[in-house]
MDAnalysis code that builds the backbone (N, CA, C; Angstrom):
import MDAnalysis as mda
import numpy as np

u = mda.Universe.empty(627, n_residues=209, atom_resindex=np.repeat(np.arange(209), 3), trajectory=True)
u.add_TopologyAttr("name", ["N", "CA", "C"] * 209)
u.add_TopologyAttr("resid", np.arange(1, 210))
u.add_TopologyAttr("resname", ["UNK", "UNK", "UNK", "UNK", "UNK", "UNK", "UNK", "UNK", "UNK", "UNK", "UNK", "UNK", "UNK", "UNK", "UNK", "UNK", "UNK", "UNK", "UNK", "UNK", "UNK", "UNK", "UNK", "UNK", "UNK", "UNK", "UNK", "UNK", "UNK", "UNK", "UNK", "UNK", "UNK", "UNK", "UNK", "UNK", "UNK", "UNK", "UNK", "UNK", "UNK", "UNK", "UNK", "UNK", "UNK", "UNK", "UNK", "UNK", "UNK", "UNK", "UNK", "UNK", "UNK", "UNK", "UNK", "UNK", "UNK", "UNK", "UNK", "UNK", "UNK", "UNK", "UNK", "UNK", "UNK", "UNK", "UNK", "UNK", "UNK", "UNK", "UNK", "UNK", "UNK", "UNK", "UNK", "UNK", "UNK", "UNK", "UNK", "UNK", "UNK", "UNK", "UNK", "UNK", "UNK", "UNK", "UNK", "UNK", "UNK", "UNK", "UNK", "UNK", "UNK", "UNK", "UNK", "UNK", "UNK", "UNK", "UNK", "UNK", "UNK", "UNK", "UNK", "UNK", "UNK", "UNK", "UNK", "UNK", "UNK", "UNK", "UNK", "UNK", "UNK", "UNK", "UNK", "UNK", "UNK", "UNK", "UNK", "UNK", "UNK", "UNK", "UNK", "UNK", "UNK", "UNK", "UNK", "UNK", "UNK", "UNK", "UNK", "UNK", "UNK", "UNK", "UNK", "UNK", "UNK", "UNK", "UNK", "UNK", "UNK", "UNK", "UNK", "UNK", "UNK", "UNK", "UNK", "UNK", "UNK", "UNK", "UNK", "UNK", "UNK", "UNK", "UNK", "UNK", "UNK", "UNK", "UNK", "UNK", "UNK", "UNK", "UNK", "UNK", "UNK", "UNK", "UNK", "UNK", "UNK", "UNK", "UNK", "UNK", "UNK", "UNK", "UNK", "UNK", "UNK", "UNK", "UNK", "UNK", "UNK", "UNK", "UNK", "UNK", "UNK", "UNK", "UNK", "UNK", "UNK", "UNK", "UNK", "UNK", "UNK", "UNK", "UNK", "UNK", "UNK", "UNK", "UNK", "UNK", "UNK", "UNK", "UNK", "UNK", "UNK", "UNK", "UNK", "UNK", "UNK"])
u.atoms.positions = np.array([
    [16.986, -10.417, -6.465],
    [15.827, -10.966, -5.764],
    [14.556, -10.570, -6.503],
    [13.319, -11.842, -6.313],
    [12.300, -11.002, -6.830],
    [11.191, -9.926, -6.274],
    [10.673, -8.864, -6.766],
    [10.210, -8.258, -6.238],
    [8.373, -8.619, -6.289],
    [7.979, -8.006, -4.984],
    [6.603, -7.849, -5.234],
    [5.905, -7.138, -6.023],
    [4.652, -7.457, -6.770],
    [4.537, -6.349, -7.977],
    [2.789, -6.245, -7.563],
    [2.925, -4.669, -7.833],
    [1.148, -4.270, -7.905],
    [0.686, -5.495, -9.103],
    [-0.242, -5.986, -8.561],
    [-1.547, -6.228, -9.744],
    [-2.547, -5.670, -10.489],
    [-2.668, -6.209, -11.609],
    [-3.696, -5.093, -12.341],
    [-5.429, -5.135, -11.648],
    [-5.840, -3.907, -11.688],
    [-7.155, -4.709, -11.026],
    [-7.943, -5.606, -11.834],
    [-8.973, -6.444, -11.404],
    [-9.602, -7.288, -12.517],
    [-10.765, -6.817, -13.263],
    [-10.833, -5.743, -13.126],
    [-11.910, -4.945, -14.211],
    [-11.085, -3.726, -14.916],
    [-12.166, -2.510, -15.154],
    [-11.743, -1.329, -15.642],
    [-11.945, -0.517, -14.391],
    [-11.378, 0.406, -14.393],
    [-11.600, 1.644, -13.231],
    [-13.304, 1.876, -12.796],
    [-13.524, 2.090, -13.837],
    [-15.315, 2.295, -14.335],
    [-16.202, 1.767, -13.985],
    [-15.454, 0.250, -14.173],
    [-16.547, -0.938, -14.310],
    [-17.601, -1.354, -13.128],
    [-17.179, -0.845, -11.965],
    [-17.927, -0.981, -10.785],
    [-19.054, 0.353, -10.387],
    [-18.804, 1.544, -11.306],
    [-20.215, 2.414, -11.287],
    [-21.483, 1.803, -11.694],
    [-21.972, 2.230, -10.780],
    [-22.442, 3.279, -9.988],
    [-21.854, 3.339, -8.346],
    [-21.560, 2.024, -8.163],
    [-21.393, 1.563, -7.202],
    [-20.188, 2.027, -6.061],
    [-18.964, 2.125, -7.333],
    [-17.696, 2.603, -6.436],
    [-16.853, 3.152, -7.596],
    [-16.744, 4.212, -7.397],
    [-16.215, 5.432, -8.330],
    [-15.386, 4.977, -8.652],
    [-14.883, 5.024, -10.516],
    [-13.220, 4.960, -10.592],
    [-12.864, 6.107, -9.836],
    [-12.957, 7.323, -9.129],
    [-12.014, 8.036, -8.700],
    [-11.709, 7.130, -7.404],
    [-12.126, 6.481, -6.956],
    [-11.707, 5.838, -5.309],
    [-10.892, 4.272, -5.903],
    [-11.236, 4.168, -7.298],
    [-10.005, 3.088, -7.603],
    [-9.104, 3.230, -7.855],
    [-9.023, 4.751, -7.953],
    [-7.836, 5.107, -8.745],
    [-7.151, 5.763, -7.429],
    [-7.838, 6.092, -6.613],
    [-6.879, 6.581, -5.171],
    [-6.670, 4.831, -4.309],
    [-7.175, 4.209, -4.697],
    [-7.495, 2.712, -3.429],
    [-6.473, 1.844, -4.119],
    [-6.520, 1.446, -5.609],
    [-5.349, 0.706, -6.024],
    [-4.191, 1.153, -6.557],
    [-3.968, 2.351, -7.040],
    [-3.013, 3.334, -7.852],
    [-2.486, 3.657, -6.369],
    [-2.876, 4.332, -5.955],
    [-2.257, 5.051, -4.164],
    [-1.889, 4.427, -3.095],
    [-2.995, 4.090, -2.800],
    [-3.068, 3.267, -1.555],
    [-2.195, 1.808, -1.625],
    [-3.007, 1.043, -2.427],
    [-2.336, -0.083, -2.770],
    [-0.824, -0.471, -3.522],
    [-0.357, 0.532, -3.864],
    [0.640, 0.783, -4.765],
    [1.722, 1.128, -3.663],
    [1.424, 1.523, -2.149],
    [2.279, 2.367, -1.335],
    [2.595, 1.009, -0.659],
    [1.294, 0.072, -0.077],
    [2.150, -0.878, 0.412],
    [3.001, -1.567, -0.391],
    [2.833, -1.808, -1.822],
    [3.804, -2.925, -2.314],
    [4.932, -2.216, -2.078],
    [4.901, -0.809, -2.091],
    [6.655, -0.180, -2.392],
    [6.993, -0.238, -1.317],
    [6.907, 0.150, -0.087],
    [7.188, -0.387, 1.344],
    [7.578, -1.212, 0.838],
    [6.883, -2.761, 1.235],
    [7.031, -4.463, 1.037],
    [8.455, -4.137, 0.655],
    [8.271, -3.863, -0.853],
    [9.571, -3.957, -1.401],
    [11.319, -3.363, -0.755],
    [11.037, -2.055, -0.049],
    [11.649, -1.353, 0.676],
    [12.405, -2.419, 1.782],
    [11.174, -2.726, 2.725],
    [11.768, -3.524, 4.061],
    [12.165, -5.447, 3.267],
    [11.801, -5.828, 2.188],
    [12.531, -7.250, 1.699],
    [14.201, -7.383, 1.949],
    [14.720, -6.751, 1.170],
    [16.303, -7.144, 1.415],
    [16.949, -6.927, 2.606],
    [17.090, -7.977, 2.505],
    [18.299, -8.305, 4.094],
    [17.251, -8.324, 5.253],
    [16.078, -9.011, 4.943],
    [15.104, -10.010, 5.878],
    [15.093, -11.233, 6.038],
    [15.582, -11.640, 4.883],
    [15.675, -13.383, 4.744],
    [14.711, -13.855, 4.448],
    [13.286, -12.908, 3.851],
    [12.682, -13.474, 3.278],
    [12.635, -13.000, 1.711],
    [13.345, -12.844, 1.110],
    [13.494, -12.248, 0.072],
    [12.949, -13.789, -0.981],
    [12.049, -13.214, -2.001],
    [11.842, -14.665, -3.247],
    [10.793, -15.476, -2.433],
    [10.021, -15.031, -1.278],
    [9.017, -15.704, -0.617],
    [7.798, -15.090, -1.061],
    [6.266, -15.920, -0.645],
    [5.496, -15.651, -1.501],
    [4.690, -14.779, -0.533],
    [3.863, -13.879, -1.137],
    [3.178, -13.283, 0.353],
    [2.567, -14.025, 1.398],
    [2.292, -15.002, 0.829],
    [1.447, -15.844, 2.624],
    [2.361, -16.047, 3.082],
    [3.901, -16.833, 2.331],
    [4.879, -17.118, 3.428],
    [5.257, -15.929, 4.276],
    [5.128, -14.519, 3.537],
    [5.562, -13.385, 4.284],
    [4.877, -13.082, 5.330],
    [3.408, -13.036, 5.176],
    [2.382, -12.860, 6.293],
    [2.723, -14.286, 7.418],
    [2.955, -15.456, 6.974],
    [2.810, -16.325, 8.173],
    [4.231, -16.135, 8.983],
    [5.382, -15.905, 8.204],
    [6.706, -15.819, 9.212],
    [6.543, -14.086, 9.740],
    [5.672, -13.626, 9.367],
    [5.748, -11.840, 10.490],
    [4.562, -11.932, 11.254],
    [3.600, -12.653, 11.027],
    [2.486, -12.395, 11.771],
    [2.618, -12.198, 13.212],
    [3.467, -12.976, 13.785],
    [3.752, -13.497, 15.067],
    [4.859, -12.987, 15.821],
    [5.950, -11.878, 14.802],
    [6.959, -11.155, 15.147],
    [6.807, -9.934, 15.476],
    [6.818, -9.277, 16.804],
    [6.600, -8.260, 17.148],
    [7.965, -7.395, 16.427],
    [8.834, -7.548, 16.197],
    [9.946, -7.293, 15.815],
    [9.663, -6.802, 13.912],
    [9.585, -7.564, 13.155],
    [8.579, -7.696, 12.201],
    [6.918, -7.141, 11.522],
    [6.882, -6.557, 12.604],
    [5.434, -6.187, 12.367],
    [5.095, -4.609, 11.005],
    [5.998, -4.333, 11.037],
    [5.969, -3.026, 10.097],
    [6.101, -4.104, 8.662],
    [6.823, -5.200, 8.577],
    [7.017, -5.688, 6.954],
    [5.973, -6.586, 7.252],
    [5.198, -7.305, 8.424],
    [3.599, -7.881, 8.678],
    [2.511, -6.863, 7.973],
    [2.681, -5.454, 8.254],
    [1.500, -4.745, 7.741],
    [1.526, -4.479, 6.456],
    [2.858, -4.714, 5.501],
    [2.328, -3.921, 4.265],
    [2.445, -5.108, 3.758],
    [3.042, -6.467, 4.224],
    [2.639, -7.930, 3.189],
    [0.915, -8.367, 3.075],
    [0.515, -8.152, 4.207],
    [-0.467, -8.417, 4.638],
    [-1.940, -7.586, 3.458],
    [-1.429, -6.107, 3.859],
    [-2.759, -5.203, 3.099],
    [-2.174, -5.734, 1.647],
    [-0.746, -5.829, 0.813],
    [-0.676, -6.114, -0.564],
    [-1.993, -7.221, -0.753],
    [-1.569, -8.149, 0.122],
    [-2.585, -9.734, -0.136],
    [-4.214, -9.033, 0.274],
    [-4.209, -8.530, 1.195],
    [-5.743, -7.827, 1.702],
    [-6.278, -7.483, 0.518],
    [-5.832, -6.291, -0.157],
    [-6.197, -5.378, -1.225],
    [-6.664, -6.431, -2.510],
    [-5.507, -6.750, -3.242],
    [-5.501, -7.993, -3.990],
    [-6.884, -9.160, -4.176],
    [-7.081, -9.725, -2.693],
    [-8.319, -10.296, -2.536],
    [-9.271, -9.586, -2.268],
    [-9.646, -8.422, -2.255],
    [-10.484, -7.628, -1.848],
    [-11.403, -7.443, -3.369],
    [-10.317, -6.850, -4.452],
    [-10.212, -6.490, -5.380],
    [-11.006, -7.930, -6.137],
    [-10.643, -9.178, -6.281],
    [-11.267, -9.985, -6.628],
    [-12.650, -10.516, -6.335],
    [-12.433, -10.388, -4.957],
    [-14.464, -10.185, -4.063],
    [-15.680, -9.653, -4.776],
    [-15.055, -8.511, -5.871],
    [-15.728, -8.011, -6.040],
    [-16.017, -8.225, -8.542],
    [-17.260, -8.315, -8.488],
    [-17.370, -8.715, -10.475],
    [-18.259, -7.069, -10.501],
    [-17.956, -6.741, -11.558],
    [-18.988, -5.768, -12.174],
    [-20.428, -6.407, -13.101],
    [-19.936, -8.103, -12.960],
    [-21.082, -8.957, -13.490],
    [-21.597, -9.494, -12.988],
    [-23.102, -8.970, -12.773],
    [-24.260, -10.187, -12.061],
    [-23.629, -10.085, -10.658],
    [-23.111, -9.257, -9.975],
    [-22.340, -9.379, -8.744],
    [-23.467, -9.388, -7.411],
    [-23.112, -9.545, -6.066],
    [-24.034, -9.755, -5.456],
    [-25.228, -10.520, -5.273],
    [-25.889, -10.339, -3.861],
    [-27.207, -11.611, -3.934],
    [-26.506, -12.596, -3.161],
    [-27.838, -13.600, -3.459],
    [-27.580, -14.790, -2.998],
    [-26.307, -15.670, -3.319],
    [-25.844, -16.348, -2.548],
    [-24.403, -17.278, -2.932],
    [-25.135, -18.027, -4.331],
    [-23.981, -18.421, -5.008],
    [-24.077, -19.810, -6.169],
    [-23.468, -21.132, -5.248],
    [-23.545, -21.975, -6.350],
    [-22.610, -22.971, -6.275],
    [-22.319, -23.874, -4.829],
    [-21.466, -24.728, -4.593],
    [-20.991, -25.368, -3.221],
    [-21.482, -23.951, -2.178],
    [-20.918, -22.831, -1.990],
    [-21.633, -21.768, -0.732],
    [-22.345, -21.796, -0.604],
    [-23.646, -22.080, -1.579],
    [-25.073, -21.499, -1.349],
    [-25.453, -22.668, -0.491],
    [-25.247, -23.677, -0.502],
    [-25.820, -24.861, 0.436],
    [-25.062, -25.007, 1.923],
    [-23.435, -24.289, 2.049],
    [-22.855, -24.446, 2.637],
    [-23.298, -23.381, 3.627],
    [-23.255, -22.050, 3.083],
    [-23.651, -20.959, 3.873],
    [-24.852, -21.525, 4.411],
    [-26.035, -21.975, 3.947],
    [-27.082, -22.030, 4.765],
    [-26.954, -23.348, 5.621],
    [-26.196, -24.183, 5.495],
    [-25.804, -24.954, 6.677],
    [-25.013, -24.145, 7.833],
    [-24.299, -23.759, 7.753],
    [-23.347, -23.432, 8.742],
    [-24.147, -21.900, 9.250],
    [-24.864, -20.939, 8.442],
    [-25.441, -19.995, 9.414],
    [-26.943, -20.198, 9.697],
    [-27.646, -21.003, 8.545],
    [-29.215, -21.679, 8.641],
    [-29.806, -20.733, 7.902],
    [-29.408, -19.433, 6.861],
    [-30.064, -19.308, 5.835],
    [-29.085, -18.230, 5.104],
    [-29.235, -17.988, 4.411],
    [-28.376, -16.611, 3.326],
    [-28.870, -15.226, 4.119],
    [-29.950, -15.049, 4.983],
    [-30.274, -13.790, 5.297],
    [-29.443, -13.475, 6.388],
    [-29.274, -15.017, 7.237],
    [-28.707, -15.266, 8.658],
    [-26.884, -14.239, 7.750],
    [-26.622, -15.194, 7.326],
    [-25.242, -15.459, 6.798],
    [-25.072, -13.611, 6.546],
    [-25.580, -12.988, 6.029],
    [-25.824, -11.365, 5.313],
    [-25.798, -10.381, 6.764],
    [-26.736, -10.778, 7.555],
    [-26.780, -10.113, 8.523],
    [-25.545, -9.914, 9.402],
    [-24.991, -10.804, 9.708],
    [-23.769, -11.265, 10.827],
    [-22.692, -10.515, 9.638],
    [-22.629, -10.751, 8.338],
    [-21.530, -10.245, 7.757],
    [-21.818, -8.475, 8.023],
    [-22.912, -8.221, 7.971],
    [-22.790, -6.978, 7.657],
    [-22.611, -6.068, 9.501],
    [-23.119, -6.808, 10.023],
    [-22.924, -6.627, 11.533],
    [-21.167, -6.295, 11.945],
    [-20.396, -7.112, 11.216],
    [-18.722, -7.838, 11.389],
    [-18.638, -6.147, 10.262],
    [-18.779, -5.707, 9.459],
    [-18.224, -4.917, 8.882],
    [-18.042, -3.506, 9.313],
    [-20.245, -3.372, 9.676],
    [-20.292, -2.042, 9.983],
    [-19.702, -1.426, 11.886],
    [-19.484, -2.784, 12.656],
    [-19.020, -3.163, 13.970],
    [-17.232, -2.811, 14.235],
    [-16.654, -2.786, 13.390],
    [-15.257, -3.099, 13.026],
    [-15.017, -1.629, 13.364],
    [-14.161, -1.059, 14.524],
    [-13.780, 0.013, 15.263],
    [-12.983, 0.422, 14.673],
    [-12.700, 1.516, 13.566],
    [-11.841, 1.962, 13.051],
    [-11.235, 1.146, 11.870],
    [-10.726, 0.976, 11.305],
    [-9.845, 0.684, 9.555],
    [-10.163, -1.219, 10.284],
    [-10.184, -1.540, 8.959],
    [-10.024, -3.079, 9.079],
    [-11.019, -3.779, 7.737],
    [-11.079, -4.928, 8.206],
    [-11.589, -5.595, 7.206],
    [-13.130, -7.052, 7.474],
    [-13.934, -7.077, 7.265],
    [-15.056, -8.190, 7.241],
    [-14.943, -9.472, 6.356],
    [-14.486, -10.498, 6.977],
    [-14.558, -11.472, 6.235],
    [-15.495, -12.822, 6.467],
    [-15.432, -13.508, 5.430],
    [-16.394, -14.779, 5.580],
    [-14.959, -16.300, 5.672],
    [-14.664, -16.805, 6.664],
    [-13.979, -17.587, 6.542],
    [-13.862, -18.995, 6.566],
    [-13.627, -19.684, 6.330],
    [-13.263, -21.286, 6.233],
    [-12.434, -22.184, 7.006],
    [-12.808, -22.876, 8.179],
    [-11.752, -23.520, 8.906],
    [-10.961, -24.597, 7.995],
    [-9.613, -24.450, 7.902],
    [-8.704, -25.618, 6.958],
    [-9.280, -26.980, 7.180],
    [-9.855, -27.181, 8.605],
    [-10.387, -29.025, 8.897],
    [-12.009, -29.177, 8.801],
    [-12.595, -29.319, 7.808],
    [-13.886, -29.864, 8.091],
    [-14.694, -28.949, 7.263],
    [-13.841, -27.864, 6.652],
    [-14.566, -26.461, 5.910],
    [-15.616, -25.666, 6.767],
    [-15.411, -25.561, 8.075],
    [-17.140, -25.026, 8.469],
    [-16.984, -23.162, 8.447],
    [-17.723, -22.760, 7.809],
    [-17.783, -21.163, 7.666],
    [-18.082, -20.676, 8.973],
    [-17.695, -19.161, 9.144],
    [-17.814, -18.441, 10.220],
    [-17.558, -16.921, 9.408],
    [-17.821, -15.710, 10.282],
    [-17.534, -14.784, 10.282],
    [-16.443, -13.842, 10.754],
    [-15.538, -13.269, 10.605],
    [-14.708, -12.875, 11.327],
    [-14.240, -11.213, 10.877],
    [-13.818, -10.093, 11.689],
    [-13.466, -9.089, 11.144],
    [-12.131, -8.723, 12.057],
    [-11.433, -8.285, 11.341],
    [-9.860, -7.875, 11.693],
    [-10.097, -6.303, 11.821],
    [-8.900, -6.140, 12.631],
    [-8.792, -4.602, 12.188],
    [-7.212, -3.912, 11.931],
    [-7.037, -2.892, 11.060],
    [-5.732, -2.582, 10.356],
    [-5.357, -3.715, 9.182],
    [-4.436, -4.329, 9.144],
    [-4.020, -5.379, 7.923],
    [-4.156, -6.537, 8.563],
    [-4.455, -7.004, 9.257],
    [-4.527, -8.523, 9.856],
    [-5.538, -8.727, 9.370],
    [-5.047, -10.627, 8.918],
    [-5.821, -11.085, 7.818],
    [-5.973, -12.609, 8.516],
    [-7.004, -13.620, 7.853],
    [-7.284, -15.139, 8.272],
    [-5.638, -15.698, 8.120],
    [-4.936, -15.283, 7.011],
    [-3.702, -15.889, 6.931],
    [-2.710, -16.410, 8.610],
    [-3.094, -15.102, 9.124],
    [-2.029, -14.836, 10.135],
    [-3.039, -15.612, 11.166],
    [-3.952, -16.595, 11.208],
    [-4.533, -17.030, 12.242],
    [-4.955, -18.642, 11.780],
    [-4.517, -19.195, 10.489],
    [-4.434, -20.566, 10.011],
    [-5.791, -20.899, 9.821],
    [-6.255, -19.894, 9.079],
    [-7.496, -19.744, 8.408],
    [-7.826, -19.438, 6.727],
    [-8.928, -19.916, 6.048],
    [-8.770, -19.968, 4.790],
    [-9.748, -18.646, 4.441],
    [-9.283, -17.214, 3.896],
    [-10.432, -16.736, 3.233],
    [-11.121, -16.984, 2.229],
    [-12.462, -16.573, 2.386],
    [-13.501, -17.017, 1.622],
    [-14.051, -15.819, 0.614],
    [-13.865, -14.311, 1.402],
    [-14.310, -13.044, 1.186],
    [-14.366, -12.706, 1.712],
    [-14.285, -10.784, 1.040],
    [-13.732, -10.135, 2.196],
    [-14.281, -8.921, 1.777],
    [-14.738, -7.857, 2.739],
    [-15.073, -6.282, 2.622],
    [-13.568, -5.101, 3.500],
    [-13.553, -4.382, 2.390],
    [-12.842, -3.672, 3.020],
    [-13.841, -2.763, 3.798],
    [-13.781, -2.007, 4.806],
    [-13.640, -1.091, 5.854],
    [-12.837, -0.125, 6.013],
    [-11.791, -0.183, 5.545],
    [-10.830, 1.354, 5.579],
    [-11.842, 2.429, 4.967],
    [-11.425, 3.657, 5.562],
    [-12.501, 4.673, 4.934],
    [-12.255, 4.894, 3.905],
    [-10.854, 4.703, 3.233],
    [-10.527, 5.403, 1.790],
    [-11.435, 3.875, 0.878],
    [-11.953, 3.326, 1.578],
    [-12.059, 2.143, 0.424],
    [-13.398, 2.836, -0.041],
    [-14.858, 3.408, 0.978],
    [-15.551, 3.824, 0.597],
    [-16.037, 5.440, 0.925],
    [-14.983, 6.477, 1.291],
    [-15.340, 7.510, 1.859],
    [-15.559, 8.491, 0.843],
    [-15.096, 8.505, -0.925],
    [-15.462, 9.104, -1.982],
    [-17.009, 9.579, -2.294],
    [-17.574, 7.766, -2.407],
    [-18.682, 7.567, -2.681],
    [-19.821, 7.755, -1.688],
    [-19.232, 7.059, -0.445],
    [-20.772, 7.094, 0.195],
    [-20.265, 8.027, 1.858],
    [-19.405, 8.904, 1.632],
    [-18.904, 9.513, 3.383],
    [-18.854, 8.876, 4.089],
    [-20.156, 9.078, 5.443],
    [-19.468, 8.465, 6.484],
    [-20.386, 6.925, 6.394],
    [-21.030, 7.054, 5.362],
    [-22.305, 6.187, 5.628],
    [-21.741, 4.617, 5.344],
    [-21.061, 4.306, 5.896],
    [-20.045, 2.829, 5.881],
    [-21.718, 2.054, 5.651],
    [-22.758, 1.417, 6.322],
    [-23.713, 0.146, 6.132],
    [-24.280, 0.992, 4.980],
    [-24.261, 1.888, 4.173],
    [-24.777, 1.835, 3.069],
    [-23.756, 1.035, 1.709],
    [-22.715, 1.399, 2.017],
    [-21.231, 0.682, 1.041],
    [-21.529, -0.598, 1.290],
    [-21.679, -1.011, 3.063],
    [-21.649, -2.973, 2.753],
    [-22.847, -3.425, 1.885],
    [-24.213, -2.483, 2.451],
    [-25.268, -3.264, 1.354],
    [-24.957, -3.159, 0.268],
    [-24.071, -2.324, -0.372],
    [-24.133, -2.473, -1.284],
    [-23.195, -3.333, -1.947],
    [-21.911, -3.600, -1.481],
    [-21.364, -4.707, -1.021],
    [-21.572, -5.737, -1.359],
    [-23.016, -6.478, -0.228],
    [-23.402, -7.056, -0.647],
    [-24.505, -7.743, -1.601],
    [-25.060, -6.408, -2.126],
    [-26.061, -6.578, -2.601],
    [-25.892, -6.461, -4.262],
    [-24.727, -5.960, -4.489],
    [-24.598, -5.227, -6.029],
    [-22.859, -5.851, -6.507],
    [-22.246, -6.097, -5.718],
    [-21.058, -6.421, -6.005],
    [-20.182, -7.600, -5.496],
    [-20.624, -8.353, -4.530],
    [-19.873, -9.804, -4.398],
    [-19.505, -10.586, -5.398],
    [-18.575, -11.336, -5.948],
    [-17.988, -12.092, -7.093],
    [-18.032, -13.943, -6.116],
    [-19.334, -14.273, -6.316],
    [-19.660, -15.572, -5.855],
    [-18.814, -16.756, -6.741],
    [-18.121, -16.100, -7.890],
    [-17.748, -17.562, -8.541],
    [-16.263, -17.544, -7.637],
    [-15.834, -16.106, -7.221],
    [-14.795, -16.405, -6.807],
    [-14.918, -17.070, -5.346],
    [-15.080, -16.392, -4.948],
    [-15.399, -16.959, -3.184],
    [-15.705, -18.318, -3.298],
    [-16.544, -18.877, -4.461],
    [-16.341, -20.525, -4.028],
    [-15.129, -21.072, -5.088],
    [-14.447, -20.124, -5.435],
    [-13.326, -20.723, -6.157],
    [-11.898, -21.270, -4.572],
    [-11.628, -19.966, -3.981],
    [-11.410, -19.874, -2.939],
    [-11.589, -20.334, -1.896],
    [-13.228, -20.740, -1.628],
    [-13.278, -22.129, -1.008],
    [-12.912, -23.563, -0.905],
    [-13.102, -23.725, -2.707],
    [-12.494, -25.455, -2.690],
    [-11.239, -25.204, -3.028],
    [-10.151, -24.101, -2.226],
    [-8.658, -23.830, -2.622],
    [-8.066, -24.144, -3.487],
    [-8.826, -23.174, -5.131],
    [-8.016, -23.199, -6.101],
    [-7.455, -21.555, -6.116],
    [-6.590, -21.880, -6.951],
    [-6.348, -20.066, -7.811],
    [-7.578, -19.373, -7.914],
    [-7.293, -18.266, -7.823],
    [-8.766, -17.884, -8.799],
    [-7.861, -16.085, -8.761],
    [-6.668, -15.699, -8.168],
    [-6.290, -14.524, -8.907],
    [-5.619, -13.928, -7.885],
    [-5.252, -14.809, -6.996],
    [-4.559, -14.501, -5.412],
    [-3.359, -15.239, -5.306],
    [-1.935, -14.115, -5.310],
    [-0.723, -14.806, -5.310],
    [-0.728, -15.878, -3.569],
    [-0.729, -17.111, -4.242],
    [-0.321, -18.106, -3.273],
    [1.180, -18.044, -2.591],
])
């Protein structure tokens, strides 16, 4: 059968200083992220979903209470993964580009609107979880949404757009307890806008489908 495999991240360890320590990449994707795939891999055989892709994994456990332990570590693999892409060490952050920048300010009525509510959804989020910007599959209209633990838009027939982690190990190295200093910065120094509207008009852009 095939197995799930860590991904490389899409920069260098480094590449995101000042901002987010290689030491917290190297505990967040080496550790952290590395523990769910081996789980994943652990609970696959003799599930019947063995050779499925992670969304198929997240959409047939989402809904299985029975299931829910191989729901949480399919789920954070894909979480982490897109998380990891959210973010460029180039020109990152700011205002949207491209199709978002017109879209966001339709659907929230300006980029400040759109910033605020995200950062509200992040620093609001009761314990471990995640802030995202999402996409309804019919009509594209953006919204905000934040999960908490590994539940993701997948498991609710929703398209992500971007996403902030919230777990403390994602930013507790760098900035302690001070979580709305990590989202501004978040959003201010590190969003990867080509991806998020790559992700919008549902192409690849570095997320196992």
């Amino acid at each position: 059968m095939s197995k799930i495999n860590l991904p490389e991240l899409p920069y260098a360890k480094d590449a995101l200083e000042p901002h987010i320590s290689a030491e917290t990449l190297e505990y967040h994707h080496d550790k952290h992220h590395a523990a769910y795939v081996n789980k994943l891999n652990e609970l696959l055989p003799g599930s019947g979903l063995e050779g499925k892709t992670l969304p198929e994994i997240i959409e047939a456990t989402a809904k299985d209470d029975s299931k829910q332990t191989m729901f949480n570590q399919a789920a954070q693999v894909w979480n982490h993964t897109f998380y990891w892409n959210c973010m460029t060490p180039k020109n990152g952050g700011g205002e949207p580009t491209g199709d978002l920048k017109g879209k966001i300010e339709e659907d929230f009525g300006s980029y400040e609107k759109f910033r605020e509510e995200f950062k509200n959804a992040a620093t609001s989020q009761f314990g471990s979880g995640w802030a995202w910007l999402v996409a309804d599959k019919v009509g594209g209209k953006l919204s905000i949404a934040k999960t908490g633990n590994a539940d993701n838009p997948l498991a609710h027939g929703q398209v992500a757009v971007l996403t902030c982690d919230v777990w403390e190990h994602a930013y507790y190295i760098d900035y302690r307890n001070r979580r709305p200093d990590y989202v501004d910065t978040f959003l201010d120094k590190l969003v990867n806008w080509d991806y998020a509207n790559a992700k919008y008009k549902g192409q690849d852009a570095g997320v196992e489908e």
